[in-house]
C-alpha positions as CSV (number, residue, x, y, z in Angstrom):
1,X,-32.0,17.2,8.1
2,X,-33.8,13.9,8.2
3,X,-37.8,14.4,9.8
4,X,-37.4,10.3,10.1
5,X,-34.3,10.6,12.6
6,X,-35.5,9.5,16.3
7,X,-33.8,10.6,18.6
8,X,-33.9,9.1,22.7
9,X,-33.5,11.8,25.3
10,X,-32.7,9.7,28.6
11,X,-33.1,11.7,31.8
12,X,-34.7,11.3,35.4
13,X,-35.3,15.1,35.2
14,X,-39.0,15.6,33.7
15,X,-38.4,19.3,32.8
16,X,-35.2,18.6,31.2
17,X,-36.3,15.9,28.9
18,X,-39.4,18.1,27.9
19,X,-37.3,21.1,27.0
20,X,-35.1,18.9,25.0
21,X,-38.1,17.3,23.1
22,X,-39.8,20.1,21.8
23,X,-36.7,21.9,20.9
24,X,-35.7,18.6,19.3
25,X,-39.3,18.3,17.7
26,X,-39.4,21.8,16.0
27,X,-35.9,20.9,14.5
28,X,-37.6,18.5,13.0
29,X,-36.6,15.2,14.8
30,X,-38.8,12.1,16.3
31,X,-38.4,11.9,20.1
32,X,-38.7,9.2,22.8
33,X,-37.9,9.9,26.2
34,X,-36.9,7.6,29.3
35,X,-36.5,8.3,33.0
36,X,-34.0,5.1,33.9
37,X,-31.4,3.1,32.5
38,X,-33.9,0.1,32.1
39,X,-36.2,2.4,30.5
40,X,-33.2,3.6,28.0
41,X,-32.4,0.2,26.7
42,X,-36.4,-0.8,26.4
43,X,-36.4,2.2,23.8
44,X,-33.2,1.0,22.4
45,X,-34.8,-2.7,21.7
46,X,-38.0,-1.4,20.6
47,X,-37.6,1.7,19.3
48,X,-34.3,1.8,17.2
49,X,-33.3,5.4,17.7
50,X,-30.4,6.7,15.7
51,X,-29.3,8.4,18.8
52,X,-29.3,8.9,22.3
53,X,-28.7,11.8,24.6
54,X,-28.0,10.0,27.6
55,X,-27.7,11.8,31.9
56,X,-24.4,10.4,33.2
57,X,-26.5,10.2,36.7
58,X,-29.5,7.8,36.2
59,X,-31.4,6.8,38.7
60,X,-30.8,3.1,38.6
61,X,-27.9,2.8,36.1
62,X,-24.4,4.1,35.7
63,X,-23.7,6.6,32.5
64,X,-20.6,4.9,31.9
65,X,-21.7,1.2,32.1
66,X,-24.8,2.1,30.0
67,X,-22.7,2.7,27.0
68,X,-21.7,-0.8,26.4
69,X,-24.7,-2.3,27.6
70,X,-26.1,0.2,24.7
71,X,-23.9,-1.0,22.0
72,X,-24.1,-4.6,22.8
73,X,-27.8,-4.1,20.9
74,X,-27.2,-1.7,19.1
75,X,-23.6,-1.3,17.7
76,X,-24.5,1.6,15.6
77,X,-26.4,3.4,18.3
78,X,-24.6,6.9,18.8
79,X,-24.5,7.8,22.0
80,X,-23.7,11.5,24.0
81,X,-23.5,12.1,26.8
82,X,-25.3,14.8,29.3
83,X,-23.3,15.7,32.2
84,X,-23.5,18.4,34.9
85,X,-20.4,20.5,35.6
86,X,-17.7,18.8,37.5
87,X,-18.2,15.1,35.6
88,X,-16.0,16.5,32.5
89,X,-13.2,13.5,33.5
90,X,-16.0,11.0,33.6
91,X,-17.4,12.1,30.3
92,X,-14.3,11.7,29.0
93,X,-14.3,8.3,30.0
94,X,-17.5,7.2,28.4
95,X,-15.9,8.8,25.2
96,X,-13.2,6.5,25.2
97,X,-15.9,3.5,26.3
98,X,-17.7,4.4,23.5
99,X,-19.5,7.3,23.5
100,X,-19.4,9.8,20.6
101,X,-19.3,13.2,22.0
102,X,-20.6,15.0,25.0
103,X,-22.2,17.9,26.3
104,X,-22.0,19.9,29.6
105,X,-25.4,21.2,30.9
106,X,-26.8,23.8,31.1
107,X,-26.8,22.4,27.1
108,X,-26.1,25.2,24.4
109,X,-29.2,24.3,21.8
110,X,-27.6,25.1,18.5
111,X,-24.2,23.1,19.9
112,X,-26.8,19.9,20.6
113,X,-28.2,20.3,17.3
114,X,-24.9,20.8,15.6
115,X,-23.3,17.7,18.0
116,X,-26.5,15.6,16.6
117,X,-26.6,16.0,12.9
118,X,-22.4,15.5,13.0
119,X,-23.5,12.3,14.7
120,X,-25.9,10.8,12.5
121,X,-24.2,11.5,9.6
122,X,-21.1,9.6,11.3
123,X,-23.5,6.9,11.8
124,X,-24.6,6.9,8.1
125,X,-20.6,6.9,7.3
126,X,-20.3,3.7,10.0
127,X,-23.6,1.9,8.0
128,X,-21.8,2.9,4.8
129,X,-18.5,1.4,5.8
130,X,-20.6,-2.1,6.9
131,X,-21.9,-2.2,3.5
132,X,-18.5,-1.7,1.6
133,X,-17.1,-4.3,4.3
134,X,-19.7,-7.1,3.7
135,X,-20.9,-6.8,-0.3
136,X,-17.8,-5.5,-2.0
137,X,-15.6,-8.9,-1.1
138,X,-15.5,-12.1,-2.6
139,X,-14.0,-15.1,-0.9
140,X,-12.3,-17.9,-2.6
141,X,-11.3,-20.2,0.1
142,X,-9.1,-18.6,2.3
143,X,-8.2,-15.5,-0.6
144,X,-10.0,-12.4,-0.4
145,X,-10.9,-10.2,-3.1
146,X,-12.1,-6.6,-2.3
147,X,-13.3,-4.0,-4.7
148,X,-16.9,-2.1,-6.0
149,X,-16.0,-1.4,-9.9
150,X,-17.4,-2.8,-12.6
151,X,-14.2,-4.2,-13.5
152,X,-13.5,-6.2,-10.8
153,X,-17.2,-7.3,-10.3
154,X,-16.7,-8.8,-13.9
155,X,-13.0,-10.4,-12.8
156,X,-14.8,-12.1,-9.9
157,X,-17.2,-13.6,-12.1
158,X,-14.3,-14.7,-14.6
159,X,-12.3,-16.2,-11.6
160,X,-15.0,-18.2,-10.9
161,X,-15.3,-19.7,-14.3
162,X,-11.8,-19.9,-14.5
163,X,-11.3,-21.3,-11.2
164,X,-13.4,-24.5,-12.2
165,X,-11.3,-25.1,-15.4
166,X,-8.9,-28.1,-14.6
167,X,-5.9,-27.2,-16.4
168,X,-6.0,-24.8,-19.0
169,X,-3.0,-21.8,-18.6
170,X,-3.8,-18.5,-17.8
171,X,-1.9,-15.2,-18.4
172,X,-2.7,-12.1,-16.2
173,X,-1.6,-8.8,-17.4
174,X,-1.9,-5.4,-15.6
175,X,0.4,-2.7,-13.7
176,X,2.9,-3.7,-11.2
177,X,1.4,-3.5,-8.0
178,X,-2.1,-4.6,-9.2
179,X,-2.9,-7.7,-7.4
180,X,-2.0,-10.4,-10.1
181,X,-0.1,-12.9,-7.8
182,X,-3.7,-12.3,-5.7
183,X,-5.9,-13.2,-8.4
184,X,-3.3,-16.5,-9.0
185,X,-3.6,-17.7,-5.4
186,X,-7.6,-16.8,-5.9
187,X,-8.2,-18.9,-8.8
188,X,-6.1,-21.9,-7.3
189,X,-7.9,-21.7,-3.7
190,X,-11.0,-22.1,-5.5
191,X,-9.9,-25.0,-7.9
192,X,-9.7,-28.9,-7.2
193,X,-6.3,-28.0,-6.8
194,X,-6.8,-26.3,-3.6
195,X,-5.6,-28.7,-1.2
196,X,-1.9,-29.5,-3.6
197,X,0.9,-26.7,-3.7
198,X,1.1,-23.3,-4.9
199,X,4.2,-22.6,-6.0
200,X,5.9,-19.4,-8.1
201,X,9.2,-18.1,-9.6
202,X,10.0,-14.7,-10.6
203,X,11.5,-14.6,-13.7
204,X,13.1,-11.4,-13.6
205,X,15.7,-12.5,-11.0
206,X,17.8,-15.6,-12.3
207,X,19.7,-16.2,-15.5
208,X,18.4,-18.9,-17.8
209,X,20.4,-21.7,-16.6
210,X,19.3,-20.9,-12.9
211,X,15.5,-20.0,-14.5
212,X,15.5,-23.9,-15.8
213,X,17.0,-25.2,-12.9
214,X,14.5,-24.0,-10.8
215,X,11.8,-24.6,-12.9
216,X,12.8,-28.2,-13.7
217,X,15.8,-28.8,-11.1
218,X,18.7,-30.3,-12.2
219,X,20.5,-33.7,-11.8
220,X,24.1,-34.2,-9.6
221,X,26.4,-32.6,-11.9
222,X,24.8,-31.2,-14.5
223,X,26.3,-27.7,-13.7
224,X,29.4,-26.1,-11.2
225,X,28.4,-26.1,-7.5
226,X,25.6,-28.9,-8.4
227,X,26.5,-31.6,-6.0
228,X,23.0,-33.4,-5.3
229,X,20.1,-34.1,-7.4
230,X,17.6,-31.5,-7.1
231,X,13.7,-31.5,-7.8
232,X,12.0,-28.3,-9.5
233,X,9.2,-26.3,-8.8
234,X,7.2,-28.0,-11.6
235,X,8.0,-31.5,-9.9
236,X,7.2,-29.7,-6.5
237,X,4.1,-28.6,-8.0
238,X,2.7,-32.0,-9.2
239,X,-1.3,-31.7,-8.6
240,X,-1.3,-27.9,-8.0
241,X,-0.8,-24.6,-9.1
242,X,3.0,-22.5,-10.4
243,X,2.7,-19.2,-10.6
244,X,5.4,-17.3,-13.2
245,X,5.8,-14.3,-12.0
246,X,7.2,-11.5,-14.3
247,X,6.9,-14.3,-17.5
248,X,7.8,-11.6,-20.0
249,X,11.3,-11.1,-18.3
250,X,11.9,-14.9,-19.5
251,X,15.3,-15.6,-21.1
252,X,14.7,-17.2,-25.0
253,X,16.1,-20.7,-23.9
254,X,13.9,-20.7,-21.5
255,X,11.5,-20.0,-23.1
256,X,11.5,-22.8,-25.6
257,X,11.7,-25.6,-23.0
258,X,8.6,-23.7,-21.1
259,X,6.5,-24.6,-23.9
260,X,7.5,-27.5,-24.5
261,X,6.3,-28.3,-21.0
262,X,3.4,-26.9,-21.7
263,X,2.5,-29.3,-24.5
264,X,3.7,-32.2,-23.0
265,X,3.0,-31.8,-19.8
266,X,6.7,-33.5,-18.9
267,X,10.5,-32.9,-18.8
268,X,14.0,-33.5,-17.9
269,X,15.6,-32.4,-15.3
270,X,18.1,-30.6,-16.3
271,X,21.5,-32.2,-17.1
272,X,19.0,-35.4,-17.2
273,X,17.3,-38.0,-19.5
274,X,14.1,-39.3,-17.9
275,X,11.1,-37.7,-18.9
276,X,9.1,-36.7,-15.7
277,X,5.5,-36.7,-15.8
278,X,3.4,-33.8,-14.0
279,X,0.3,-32.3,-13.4
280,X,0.4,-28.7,-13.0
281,X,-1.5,-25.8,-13.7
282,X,0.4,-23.0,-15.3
283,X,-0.8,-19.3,-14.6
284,X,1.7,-16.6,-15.9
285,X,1.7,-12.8,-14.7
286,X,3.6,-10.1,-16.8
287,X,3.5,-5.9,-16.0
288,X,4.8,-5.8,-19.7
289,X,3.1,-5.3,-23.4
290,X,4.0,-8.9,-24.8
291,X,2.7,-7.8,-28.5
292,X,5.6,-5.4,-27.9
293,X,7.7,-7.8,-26.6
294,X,7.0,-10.3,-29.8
295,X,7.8,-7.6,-32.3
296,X,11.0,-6.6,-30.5
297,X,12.2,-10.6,-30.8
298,X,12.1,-10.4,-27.2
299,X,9.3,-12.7,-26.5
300,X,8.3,-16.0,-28.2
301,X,4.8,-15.7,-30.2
302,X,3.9,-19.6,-29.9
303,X,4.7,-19.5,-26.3
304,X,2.7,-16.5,-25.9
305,X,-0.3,-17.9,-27.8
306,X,-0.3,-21.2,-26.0
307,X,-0.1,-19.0,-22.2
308,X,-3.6,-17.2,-23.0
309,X,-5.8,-20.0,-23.1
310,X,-7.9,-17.5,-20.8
311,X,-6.6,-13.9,-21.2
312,X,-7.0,-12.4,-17.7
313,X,-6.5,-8.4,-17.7
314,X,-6.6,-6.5,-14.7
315,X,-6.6,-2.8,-14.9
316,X,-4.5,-0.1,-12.9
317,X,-6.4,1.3,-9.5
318,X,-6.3,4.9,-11.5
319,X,-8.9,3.2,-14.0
320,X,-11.2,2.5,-10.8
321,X,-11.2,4.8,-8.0
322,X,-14.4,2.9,-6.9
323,X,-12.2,0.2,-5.2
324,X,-10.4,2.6,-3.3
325,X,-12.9,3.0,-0.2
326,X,-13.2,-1.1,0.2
327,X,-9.7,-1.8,-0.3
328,X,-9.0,1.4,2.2
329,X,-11.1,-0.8,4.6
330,X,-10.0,-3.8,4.0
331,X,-6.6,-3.0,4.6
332,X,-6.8,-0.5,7.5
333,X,-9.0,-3.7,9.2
334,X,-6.2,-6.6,8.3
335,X,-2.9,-4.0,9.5
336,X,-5.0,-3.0,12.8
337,X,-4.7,-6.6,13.2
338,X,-1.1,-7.6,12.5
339,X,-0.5,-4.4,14.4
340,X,-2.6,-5.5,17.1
341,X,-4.4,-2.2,17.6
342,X,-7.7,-1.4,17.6
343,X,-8.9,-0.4,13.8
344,X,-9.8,3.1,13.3
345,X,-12.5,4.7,11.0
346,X,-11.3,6.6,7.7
347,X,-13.4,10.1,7.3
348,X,-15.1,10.6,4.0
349,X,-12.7,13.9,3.0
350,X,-9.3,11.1,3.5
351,X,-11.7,8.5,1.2
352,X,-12.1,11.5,-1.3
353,X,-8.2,12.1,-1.3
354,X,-7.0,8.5,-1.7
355,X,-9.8,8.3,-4.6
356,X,-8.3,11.8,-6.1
357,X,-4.8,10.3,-6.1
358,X,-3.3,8.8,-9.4
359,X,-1.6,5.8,-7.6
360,X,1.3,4.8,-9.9
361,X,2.0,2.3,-7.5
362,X,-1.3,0.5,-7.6
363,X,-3.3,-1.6,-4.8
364,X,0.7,-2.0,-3.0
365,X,1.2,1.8,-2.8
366,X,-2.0,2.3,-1.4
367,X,-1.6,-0.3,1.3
368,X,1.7,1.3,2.2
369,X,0.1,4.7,2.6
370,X,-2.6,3.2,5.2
371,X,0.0,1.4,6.8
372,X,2.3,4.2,7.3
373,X,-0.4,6.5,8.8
374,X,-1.7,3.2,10.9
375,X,1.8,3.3,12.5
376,X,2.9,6.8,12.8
377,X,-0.5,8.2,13.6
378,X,-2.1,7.2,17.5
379,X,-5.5,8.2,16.1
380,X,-8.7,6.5,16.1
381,X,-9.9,8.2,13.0
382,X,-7.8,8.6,9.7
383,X,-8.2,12.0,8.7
384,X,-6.7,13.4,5.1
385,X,-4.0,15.2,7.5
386,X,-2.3,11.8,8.3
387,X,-2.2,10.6,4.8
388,X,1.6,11.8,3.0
389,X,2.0,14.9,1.5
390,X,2.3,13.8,-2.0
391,X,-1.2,12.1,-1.8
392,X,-2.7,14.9,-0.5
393,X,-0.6,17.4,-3.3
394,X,-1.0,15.6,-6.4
395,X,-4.5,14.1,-6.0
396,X,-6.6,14.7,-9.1
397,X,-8.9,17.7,-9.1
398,X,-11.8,15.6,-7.8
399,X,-14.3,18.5,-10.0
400,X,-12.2,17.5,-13.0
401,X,-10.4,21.2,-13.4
402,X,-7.3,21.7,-15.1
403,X,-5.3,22.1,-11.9
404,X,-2.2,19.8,-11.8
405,X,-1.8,19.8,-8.0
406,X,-4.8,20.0,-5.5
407,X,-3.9,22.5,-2.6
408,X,-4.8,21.1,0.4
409,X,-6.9,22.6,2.9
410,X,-4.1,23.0,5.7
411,X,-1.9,24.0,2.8
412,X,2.4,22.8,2.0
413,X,5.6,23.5,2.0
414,X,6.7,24.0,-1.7
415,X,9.9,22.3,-0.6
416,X,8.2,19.1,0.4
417,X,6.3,18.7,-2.8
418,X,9.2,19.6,-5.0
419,X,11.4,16.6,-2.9
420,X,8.7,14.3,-3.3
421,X,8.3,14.3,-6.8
422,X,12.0,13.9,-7.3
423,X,11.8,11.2,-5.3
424,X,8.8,9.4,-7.2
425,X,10.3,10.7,-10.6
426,X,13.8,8.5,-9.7
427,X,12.1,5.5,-7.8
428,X,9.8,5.1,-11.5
429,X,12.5,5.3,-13.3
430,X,15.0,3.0,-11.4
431,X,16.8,6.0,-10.3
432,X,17.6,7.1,-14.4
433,X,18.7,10.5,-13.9
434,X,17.5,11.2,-17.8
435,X,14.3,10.0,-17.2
436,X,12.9,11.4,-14.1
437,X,14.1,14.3,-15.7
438,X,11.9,14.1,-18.5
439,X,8.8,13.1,-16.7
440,X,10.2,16.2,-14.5
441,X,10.0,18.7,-17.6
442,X,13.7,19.3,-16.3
443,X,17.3,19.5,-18.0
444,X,19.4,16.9,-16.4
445,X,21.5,19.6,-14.9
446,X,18.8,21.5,-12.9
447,X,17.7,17.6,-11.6
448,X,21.4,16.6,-10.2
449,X,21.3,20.2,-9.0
450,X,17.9,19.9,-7.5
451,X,19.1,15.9,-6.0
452,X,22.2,17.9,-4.5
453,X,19.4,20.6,-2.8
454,X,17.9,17.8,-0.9
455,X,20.6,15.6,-0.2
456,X,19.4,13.2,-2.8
457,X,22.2,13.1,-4.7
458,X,24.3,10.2,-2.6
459,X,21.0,8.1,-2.0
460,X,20.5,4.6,-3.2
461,X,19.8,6.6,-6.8
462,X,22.7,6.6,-9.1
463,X,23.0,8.6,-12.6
464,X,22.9,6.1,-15.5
C-alpha cells in the first residue's frame, strides 16, 4: 500500500471526517479534508489527491453534479461516494455519472480500505492505459501504427527511412493477418506520394490474363467480352503508390512482364503497342517463403531480387505479445467508435489472456475477438469472461509450464473446447479434412466422426 497516496475525505460532518482521517492515516494514507463542495474542488486543484471520498449531501453542492465538475480537472480523480441509508438510487446514479464505487454509512472500515486500494490501483491501470494510448503509436499522415515491441519500434524507424525513398520497391513478408497492407498505406501516406493514388491488386484471385489486364488494362478487343479500351491500375497509379497483394500467388507470365515494368518503368496495354510511361511505386506483400517458392520453379528469382530493394519483414503477433495491450486499445477505442458506444476499459487479467493466446490469426483475429465481445457484451469493462472460449482455453501458460491448455478460472465445457479446435483445425487448413486431422493428432475417421458430433460435417467445410 502506497504511504504517498492522498486521499480527500469531503464531508460537512467534523466527527465524521476526523474518524475517517485517522483511520485512513494509520493505514498509511495522506489525508486532506473539506467541509463544502467549493472546498472539495480547491483540494482537487491544489492538492492532486488520488481519490476522494465524497458526502452525497454537501452543504452548498450537489453529490451528483460534483462528480463531473470533479473530473472536468481531474479526469483521473476516483471518486466514491458516501451516502446515508435511503440515497442507494442516487448513488447509483453518480456511478453511472462517473463515480467509481460507493459506500453506505455507517461505513464498514476494512470495506473502505478494501473499496480504496481497488480504486487506486484502477487508477494506476487508467494512467497505464494513457501511456500505452499516447507513446506506443506512430502517425504517418492519416495511418496509424500501434505497438510497444522492439520489433515494431525498429519497423517504425525503417518506415520512416523508407517512406522518404522516392521510388525504390519494397517487399513485406510476414503471416497473414499481420498488418502488411498497413505498413503499405503507412509508407505511402508518409511519402511525396501522399497526395497521388494508392492503389492494390490481390494476386491470388485472377488468372494471368485477368492479373495483366488489371495491372496494365487492355485495349478494345484484345480479349472476349473486351469491348472498350480500359486503363490499368499501373496507369491509374501514375504518381503514387500499387500495392500487390499476395505477389507470391503471381502466375509465371505475369510475372515476366511485372518485371519488365519494373525496369522500365513503362508498358503496353495489353492487346496494345504504345509504350506508356509511368511513375509508380511498387510495394509487394507475400504471407509465403519465396526462397521456397524459387526452388519449387514457382516463383521468378530475378523478379524476386529486383522486388527487395528494401526487405521489410514483419513478424507474427505470437513473436510479440508486447503489442497486444496497445493494439487491444487501439482497437476497442476505434470499434466503440464505428459502433457509436461509449469505449470501455480492458482489466489487466483479459490483457494477460489476449497476451497468453497464440493468435494464429494475427493483428485481424485479435480485432475480431474485441469486436465480438464489444458487440455482444453491454459492459463497460472487458473482463477475460467476455473474451471466446478458445482464447481463454488455449492461451499459453503465462508461467511457461508444460500445460497445453490454461483452465480458466470460471472453468469449460470440454465439449466447447473440443468444437472449437475442430473448427480452427478446418478453417487453417481450408477445411482439408487430412490436415486438421493431423494438426488434430486424429485419424481421419475419428475427425469426420467428431464433424458429424457437432453438426460440422454439412458446414461450408468439405473433405478434400
Amino acid at each position: 500500500m502506497s504511504t504517498r497516496a492522498v486521499i480527500a475525505v469531503v464531508d460537512d460532518e467534523e466527527l465524521f471526517r476526523t474518524w475517517l482521517s485517522e483511520h485512513l492515516g494509520a493505514a498509511g494514507y495522506t489525508v486532506v479534508e473539506a467541509a463544502t463542495g467549493s472546498e472539495a474542488l480547491r483540494l482537487v486543484a491544489e492538492e492532486s489527491p488520488g481519490l476522494m471520498l465524497l458526502d452525497l449531501r454537501l452543504p452548498d453542492a450537489d453529490g451528483l453534479e460534483m462528480v463531473t465538475q470533479l473530473h472536468e480537472i481531474d479526469r483521473d480523480l476516483v471518486v466514491v461516494i458516501v451516502t446515508a441509508y435511503g440515497e442507494v438510487q442516487t448513488a447509483v446514479r453518480a456511478v453511472k455519472a462517473g463515480a467509481y464505487h460507493f459506500l453506505e454509512k455507517p461505513i464498514d472500515l476494512d470495506d473502505l480500505l478494501i473499496t480504496i486500494e481497488k480504486g487506486l490501483e484502477t487508477q494506476s491501470l487508467r494512467r497505464e492505459i494513457a501511456v500505452l494510448r499516447e507513446q506506443h503509436r506512430w502517425q504517418f499522415a492519416n495511418v496509424e501504427f500501434v505497438g510497444r515491441s522492439l520489433a515494431v519500434r525498429q519497423l517504425a524507424e525503417k518506415l520512416e527511412k523508407v517512406a522518404r525513398t522516392e521510388s525504390a520497391t519494397v517487399l513485406l513478408q510476414g503471416e497473414s493477418g499481420t498488418g502488411k497492407d498497413l505498413v503499405a498505406r503507412a509508407i505511402h501516406a508518409h511519402s511525396s506520394r501522399k497526395d497521388k493514388p494508392f492503389l492494390e491488386i490481390n494476386c491470388t484471385t485472377l488468372p494471368e490474363q485477368l492479373v495483366e489486364a488489371e495491372l496494365f488494362g487492355h485495349e478494345r478487343g484484345a480479349f472476349t467480352d473486351a469491348r472498350e479500351r480500359k486503363k490499368g491500375l499501373a496507369e491509374l497509379a501514375d504518381g503514387g503508390t500499387l500495392l500487390l497483394d499476395e505477389i507470391g500467388d503471381m502466375p509465371l507470365g505475369a510475372q515476366a512482364k511485372l518485371l519488365r515494368f519494373l525496369e522500365d518503368s513503362r508498358f503496353k496495354r495489353l492487346g496494345g503497342t504504345t509504350d506508356i510511361p509511368v511513375n509508380v511505386r511498387v510495394i509487394a506483400a507475400t504471407n509465403q517463403n519465396l526462397d521456397r517458392a524459387i526452388g519449387e520453379g514457382k516463383f521468378r528469382s530475378d523478379l524476386y531480387y529486383r522486388l527487395k530493394v528494401v526487405d521489410l519483414f514483419i513478424p507474427p503477433l505470437r513473436e510479440r505479445s508486447e503489442d497486444c495491450a496497445p493494439l487491444a486499445l487501439y482497437f476497442i477505442e476505434r470499434l466503440a467508435r464505428d459502433l457509436k458506444r461509449e469505449a470501455p476499459t480492458i482489466t489487466p487479467e483479459a490483457l494477460g489472456v489476449l497476451e497468453a493466446y497464440s493468435w494464429p490469426g494475427n493483428i485481424r483475429e485479435l480485432r475480431n475477438v474485441l469486436e465480438r465481445a464489444l458487440i455482444l457484451e453491454d459492459t463497460q469493462e472487458i473482463r477475460p469472461e467476455h473474451l471466446p472460449i478458445e482464447i481463454r482455453g488455449f492461451a499459453r501458460p503465462v508461467d511457461g509450464g508444460d500445460d497445453i491448455v490454461q483452465l480458466p478460472a470460471d472453468g469449460f465445457r470440454m465439449e466447447d473446447v473440443e468444437r472449437s479446435a475442430i473448427e480452427q483445425a478446418l478453417t487453417r487448413t481450408e477445411g482439408n479434412v487430412a490436415g486438421a486431422a493431423r494438426l488434430l493428432g486424429l485419424s481421419r475417421d475419428t475427425l469426420r466422426y467428431r464433424m458429424k458430433k457437432y453438426e460440422l460435417a454439412n458446414s461450408h467445410w468439405r473433405s478434400r
